[in-house]
C-alpha positions as CSV (number, residue, x, y, z in Angstrom):
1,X,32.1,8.3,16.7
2,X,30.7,11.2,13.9
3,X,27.3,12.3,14.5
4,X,25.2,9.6,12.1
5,X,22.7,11.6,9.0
6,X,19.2,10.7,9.0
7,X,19.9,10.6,5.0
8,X,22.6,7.4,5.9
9,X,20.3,6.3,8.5
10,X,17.2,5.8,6.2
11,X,19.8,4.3,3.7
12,X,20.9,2.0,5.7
13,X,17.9,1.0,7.3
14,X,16.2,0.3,3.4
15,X,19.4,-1.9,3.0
16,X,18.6,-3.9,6.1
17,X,14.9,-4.6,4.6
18,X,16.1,-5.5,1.2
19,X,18.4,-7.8,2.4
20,X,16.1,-9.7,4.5
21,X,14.3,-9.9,1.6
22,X,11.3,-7.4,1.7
23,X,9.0,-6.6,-1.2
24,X,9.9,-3.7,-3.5
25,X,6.8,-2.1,-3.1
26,X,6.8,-2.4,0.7
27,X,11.0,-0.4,0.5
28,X,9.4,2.1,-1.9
29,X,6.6,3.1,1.2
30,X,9.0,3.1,3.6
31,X,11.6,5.4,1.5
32,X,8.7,7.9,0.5
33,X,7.5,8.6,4.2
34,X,10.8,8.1,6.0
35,X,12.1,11.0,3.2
36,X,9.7,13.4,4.0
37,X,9.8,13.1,7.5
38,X,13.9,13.5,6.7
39,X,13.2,16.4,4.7
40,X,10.9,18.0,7.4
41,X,13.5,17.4,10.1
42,X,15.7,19.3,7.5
43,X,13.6,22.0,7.6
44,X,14.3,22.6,11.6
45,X,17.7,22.1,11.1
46,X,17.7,18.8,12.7
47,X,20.1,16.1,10.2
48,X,21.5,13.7,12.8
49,X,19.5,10.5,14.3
50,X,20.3,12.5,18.2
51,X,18.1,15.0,16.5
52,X,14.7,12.9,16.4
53,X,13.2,13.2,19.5
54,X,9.4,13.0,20.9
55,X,8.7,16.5,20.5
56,X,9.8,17.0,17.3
57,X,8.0,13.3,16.4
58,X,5.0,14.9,17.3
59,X,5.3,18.5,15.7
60,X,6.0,16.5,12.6
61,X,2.5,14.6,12.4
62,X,0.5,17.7,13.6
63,X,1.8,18.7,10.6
64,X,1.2,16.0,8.9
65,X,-2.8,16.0,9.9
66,X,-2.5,20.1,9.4
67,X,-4.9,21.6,6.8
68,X,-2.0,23.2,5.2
69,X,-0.2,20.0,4.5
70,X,1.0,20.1,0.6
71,X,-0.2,23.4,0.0
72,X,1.0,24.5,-3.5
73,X,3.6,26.6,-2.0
74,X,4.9,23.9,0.2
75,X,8.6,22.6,-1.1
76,X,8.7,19.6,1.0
77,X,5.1,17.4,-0.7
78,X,2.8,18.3,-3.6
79,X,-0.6,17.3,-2.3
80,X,-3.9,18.5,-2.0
81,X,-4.5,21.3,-0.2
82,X,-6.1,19.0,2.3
83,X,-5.2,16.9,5.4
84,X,-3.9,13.0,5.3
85,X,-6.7,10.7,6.0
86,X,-5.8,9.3,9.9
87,X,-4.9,5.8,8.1
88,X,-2.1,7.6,6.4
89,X,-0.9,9.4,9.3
90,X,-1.1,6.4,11.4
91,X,1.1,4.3,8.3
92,X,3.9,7.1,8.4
93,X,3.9,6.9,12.4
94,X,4.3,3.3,11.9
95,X,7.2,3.5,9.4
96,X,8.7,6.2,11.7
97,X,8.5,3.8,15.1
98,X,9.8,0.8,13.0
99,X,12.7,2.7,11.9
100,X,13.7,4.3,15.4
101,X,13.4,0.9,16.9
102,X,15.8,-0.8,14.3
103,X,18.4,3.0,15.1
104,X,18.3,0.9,18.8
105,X,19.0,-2.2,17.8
106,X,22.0,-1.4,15.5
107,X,23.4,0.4,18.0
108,X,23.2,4.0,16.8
109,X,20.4,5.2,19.4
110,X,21.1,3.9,22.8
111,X,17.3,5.0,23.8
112,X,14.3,4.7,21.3
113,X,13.4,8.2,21.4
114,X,9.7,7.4,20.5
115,X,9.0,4.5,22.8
116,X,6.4,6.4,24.8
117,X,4.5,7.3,22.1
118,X,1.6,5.8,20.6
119,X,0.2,5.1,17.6
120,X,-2.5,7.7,15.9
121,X,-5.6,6.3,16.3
122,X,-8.2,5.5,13.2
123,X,-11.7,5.8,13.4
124,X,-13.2,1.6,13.3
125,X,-15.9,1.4,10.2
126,X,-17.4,-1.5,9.4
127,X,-16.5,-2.1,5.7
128,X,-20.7,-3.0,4.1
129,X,-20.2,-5.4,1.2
130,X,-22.1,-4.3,-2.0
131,X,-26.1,-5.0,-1.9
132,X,-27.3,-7.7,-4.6
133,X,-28.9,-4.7,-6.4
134,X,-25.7,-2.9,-6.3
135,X,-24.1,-6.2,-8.1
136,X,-26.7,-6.2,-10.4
137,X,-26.3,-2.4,-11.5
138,X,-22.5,-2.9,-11.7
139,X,-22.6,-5.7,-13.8
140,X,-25.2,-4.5,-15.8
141,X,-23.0,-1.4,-17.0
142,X,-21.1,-3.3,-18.2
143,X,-23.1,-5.9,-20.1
144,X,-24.5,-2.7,-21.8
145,X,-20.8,-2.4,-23.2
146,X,-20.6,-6.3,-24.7
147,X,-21.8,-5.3,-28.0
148,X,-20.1,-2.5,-29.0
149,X,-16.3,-2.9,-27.2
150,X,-17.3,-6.6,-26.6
151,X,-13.2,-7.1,-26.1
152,X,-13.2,-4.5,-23.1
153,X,-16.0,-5.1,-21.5
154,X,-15.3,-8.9,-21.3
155,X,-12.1,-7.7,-19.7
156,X,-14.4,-5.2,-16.9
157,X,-16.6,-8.5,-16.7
158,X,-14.0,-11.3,-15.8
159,X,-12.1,-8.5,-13.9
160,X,-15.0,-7.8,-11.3
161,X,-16.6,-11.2,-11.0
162,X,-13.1,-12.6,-10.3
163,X,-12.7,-9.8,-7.4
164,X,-16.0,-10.4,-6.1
165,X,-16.0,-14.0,-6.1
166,X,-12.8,-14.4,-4.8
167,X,-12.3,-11.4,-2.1
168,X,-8.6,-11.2,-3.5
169,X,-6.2,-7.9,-3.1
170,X,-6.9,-6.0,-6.5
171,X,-2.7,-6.0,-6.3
172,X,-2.9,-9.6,-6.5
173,X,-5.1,-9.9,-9.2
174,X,-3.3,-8.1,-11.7
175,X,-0.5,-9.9,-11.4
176,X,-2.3,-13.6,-11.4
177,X,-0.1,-15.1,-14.5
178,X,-1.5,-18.0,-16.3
179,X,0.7,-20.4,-14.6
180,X,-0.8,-19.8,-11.4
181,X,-4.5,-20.2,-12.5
182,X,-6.3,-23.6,-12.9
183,X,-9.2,-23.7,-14.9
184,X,-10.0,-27.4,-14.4
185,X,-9.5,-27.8,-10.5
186,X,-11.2,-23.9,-10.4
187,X,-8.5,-22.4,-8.1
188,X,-5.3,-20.1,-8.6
189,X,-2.3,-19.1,-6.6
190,X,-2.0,-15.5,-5.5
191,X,0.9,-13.6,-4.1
192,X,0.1,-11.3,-1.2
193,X,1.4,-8.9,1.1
194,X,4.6,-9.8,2.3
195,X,5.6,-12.1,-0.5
196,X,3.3,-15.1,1.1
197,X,1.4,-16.8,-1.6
198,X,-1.9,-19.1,-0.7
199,X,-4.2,-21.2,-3.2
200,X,-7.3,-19.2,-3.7
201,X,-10.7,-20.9,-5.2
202,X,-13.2,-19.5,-7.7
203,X,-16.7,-20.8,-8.6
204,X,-18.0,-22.5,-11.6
205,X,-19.4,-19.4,-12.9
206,X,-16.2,-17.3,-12.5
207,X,-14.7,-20.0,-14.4
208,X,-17.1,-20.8,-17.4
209,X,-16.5,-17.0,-17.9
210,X,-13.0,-17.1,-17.5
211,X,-12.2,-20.0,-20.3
212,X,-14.5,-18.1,-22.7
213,X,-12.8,-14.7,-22.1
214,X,-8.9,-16.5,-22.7
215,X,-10.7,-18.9,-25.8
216,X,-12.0,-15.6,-27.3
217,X,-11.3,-12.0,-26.0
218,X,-8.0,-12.0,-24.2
219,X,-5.5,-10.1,-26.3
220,X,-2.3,-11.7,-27.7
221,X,0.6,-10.5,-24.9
């Protein structure tokens, strides 16, 4: 049997998930970090799935973490000259691990070469929710705006009471459609990660703003 490319491997592998029907976003993550990990294998003339191994796992996100990651001079990413955040690093570990596993269960790694390694570990803040003077301030900024771009800053207005009544994905937001909002009943139906949708409610405020902003500001699409 030929030796099998990481290039085909990847390929295939992005197949797989857009067959089983995996959001385009989610393929376009997966493609960016498993290519750069392709590109860095590349770079230590390693081009076959035989070639991944723990080692070279782990040389690979001690780069990643390095200071000198994306330096201007560095042909592989154009970053800041600065480290990835240790969320990052941990998402491209889990990319990498997902994709070794699936290498196993196609049949073209008999072993997963990364199944004693673990995950990097993130630092566990707890995310504070903005103060009621911090609301304030924000929305005062932008009633400050109502008379002179009246059209914009209605926009700002409906855009962060909607987020902060709601607690939706700013991702799912933008892309709430007019058919998936009811005024009248005061809820809406958001897609979210992983294609799952759910009904989402709103309060009467959020929607006494929301019919003036359509009746009035909204622009014609």
């Amino acid at each position: 049997m030929p030796e099998l490319t990481l290039d085909f491997a990847v390929q295939d592998y992005l197949l797989a998930l857009q067959v089983a029907g995996r959001a385009p976003g989610t393929l376009r993550e997966k493609e960016h970090r498993l290519r750069l990990f392709c590109q860095w294998m590349a770079t230590q003339d390693a081009r076959t799935v035989e070639d991944v191994t723990s080692a070279r796992y782990r040389d690979f996100m001690a780069y990643l973490q390095a200071a000198h990651y994306g330096d201007h001079h560095d042909h592989i990413a154009s970053r800041a000259n600065r480290p990835l955040s240790p969320y990052t690093a941990r998402a491209y570990a889990r990319v990498i691990h997902s994709w070794t596993r699936w290498l196993v269960g196609e049949g073209y790694l008999p072993l997963d070469p990364l199944r004693n390694e673990k995950l990097p570990k993130c630092p566990e803040h707890v995310v504070k929710p903005f103060t009621d003077a911090e609301v304030d301030a924000l929305l005062a900024t932008i009633s400050g705006k109502l008379k002179r771009w009246p059209a914009e800053a209605w926009r700002q207005l409906i855009a962060v009471l909607f987020l902060l009544d709601t607690g939706v994905r700013l991702s799912e937001f933008v892309t709430l459609t007019d058919d998936r909002l009811w005024l009248d009943q005061q809820r809406c139906l958001v897609m979210g990660k992983g294609r799952k949708e759910r009904y989402v409610p709103f309060g009467s405020a959020v929607r006494r703003y929301l019919a003036h902003y359509m009746a009035r500001w909204r622009p014609e699409a």
